[in-house]
C-alpha positions as CSV (number, residue, x, y, z in Angstrom):
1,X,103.8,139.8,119.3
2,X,101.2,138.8,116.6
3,X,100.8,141.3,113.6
4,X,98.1,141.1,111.4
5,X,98.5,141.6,107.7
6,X,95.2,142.1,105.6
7,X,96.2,141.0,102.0
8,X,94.2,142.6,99.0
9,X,93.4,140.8,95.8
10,X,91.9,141.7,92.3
11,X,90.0,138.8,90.7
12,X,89.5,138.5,87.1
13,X,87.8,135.4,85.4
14,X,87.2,135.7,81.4
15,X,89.1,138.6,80.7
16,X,86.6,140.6,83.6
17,X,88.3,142.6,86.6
18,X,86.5,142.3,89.8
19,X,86.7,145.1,92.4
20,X,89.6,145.0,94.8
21,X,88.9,143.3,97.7
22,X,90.5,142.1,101.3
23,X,91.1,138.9,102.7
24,X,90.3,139.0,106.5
25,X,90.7,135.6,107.6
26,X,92.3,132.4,106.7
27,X,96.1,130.6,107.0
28,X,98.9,132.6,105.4
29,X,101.2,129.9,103.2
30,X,104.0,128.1,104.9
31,X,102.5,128.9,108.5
32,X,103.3,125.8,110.8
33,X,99.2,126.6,111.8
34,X,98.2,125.5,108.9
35,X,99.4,121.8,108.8
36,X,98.4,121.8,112.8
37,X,94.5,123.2,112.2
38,X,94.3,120.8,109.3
39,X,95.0,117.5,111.9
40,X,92.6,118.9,113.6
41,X,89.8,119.5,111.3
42,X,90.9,115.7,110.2
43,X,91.6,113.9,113.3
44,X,87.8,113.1,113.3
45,X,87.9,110.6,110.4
46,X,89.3,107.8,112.6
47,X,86.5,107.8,114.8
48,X,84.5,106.5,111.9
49,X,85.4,103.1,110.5
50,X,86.0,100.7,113.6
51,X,88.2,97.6,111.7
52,X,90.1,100.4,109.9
53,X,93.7,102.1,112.0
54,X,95.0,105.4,110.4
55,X,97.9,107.0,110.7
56,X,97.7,111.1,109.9
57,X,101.0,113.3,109.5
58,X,99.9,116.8,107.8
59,X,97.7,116.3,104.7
60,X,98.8,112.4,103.9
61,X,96.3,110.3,105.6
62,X,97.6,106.1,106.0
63,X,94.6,103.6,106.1
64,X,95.5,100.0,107.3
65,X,93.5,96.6,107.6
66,X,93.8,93.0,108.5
67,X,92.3,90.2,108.4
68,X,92.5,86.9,108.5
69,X,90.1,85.1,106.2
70,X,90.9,86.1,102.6
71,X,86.8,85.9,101.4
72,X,85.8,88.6,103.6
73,X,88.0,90.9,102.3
74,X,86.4,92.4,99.7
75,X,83.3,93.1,101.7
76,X,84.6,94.1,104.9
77,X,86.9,96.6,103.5
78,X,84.5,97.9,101.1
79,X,81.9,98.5,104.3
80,X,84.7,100.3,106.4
81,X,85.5,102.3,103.3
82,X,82.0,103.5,102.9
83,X,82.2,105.0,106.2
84,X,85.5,106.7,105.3
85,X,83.4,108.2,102.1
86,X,80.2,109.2,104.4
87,X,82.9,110.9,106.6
88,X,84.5,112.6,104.2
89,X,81.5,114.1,102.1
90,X,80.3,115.5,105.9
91,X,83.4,117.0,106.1
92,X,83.2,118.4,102.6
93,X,86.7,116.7,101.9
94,X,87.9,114.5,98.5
95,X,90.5,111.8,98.3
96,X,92.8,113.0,95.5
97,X,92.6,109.6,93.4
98,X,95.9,110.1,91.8
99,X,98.3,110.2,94.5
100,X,95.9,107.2,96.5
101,X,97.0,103.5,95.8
102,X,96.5,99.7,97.6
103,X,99.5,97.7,99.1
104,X,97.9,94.3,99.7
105,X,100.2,91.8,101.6
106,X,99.9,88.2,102.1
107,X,100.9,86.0,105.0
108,X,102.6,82.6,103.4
109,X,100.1,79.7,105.1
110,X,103.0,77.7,105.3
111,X,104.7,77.6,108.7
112,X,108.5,77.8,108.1
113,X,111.3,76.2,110.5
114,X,114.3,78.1,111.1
C-alpha cells in the first residue's frame, strides 16, 4: 500500500516569513527511488562521448580513457570532455569540482621477461 504524505514548509529568507505552503511532488530523503530515478535521469550521459566508458553507481559518475599515443592525449580527451560539458549543461547538471580528480596511468614501454 502506498500512502501519500503532503509535507508543509514555511520559508523565510532575510529575516521575512513566507506563507505556509505544501510540497506536492518530489523524492522523500532516504527513499531507495531516489538513487534509482537519478540513474535514470543520468544514464543518458554515456551516449555522448564515444572514446570515453563510464561507470555510474547512484550519484558518483567514473569516466575512463585510453589511448595509446601519449601526444593525442591532451586533445582527444579534452574533445570527449567537451561533450560530457554540452551534456551536462542540457541536462541542467554540474560536476562538483571538489570531490572530481585525474588518475593518469602509464604503461612502461619496456617489455619485461618473467
Amino acid at each position: 500500500m502506498i500512502r501519500l504524505r503532503i509535507i508543509f514548509i514555511i520559508v523565510e529568507f532575510d529575516n521575512v516569513s513566507f506563507d505556509l505552503c505544501a510540497i506536492l511532488c518530489g523524492i522523500p530523503q532516504g527513499s531507495i527511488l531516489g538513487p534509482l530515478l537519478f540513474i535514470l535521469y543520468i544514464s543518458g550521459i554515456s551516449n555522448s562521448p564515444k572514446l570515453l566508458k563510464f561507470i555510474l553507481f547512484a550519484e558518483d559518475t567514473n569516466i575512463f580513457y585510453s589511448c595509446c599515443k601519449l601526444n593525442n592525449l591532451g586533445t582527444s580527451l579534452n574533445n570527449e570532455l567537451g561533450k560530457v560539458s554540452q551534456w551536462l549543461i542540457a541536462s541542467r547538471l554540474a560536476i562538483n569540482i571538489k570531490k572530481t580528480i585525474k588518475i593518469c596511468c602509464l604503461q612502461s614501454q619496456a617489455k619485461k621477461n618473467w
